[in-house]
N, C-alpha and C positions, 0 to 999 in steps of 0.2 A: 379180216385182220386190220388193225387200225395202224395207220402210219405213223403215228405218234411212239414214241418210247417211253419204257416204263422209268420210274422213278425210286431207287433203292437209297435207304438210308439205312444206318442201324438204328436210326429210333423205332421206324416200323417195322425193324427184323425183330428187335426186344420186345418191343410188343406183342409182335404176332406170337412168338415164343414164349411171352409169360403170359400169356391166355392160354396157350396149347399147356405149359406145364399148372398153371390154375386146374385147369380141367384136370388134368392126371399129373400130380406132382412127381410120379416115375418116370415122365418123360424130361427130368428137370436131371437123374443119372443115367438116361440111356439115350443118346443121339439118336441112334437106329428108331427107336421108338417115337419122338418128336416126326423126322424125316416121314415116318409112316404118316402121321395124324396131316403132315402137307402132300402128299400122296394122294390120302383117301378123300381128304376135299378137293381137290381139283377133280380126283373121280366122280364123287358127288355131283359137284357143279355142271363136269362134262353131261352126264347124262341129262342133263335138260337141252344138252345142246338142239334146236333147233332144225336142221339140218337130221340127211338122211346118214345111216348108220356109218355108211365110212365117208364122210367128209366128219364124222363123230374122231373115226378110230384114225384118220390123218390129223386132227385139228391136237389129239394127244399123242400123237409120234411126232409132232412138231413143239409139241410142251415141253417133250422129254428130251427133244436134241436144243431147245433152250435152257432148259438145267443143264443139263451136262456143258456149253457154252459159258454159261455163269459160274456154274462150279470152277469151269476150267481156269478163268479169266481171275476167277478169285485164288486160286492154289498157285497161279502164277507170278501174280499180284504179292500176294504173303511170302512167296521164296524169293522174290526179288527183295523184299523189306530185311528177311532173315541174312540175306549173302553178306552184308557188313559185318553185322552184328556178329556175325561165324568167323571172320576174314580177322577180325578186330579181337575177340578171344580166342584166333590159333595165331595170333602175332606173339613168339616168345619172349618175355619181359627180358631187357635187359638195356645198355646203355652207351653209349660213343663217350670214347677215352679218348683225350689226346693221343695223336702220333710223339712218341719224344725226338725220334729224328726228323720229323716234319711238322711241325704247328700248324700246319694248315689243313692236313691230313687228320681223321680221325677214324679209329678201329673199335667196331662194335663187339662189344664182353655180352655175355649171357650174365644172368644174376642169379 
């Protein structure tokens, strides 16, 4: 395994994905389907791996707990972006009135 760390952008996620939906533009309305098509090449590629059959079938139980890793990092990543944005449209519209027995004081109305 190499020490170095891999390098994610979305211009090579777009890419890689509009090659995958080129080739089968059904995979362009079916996630599940796309997700296969980066499955079955990694499967692909594995099997030339080098190596004896289970440092094979380690080398892709160590793929798979790196996607699920990635996945995770990314779905955690997005719910953090989304919690304002959530926070901010269930914030009830409405407005601070004057207090009239205290100007300094100010009582929030619903609108």
């Amino acid at each position: 395994m190499s020490e170095e760390g891999i390098s994610l952008s979305d211009d090579l996620i777009h890419g890689m994905m509009n090659l995958v939906m080129e080739h089968d533009p059904a995979a362009q309305q079916d996630m599940i389907r796309a997700l296969q098509y980066f499955a079955a090449v990694t499967g692909y590629l594995a099997a030339d791996y080098p190596g004896p059959e289970e440092q094979r079938d380690a080398l892709l139980e160590h793929l798979h707990e790196f996607a699920r890793h990635v996945a995770n990092e990314k779905a955690a990543s997005q719910q953090q972006e989304r919690q304002p944005q959530e926070q901010q449209a269930a914030a009830p519209a409405g407005k601070t009135v004057q207090d009239e027995n205290n100007p300094a004081m100010g009582v929030w109305k619903p609108q």
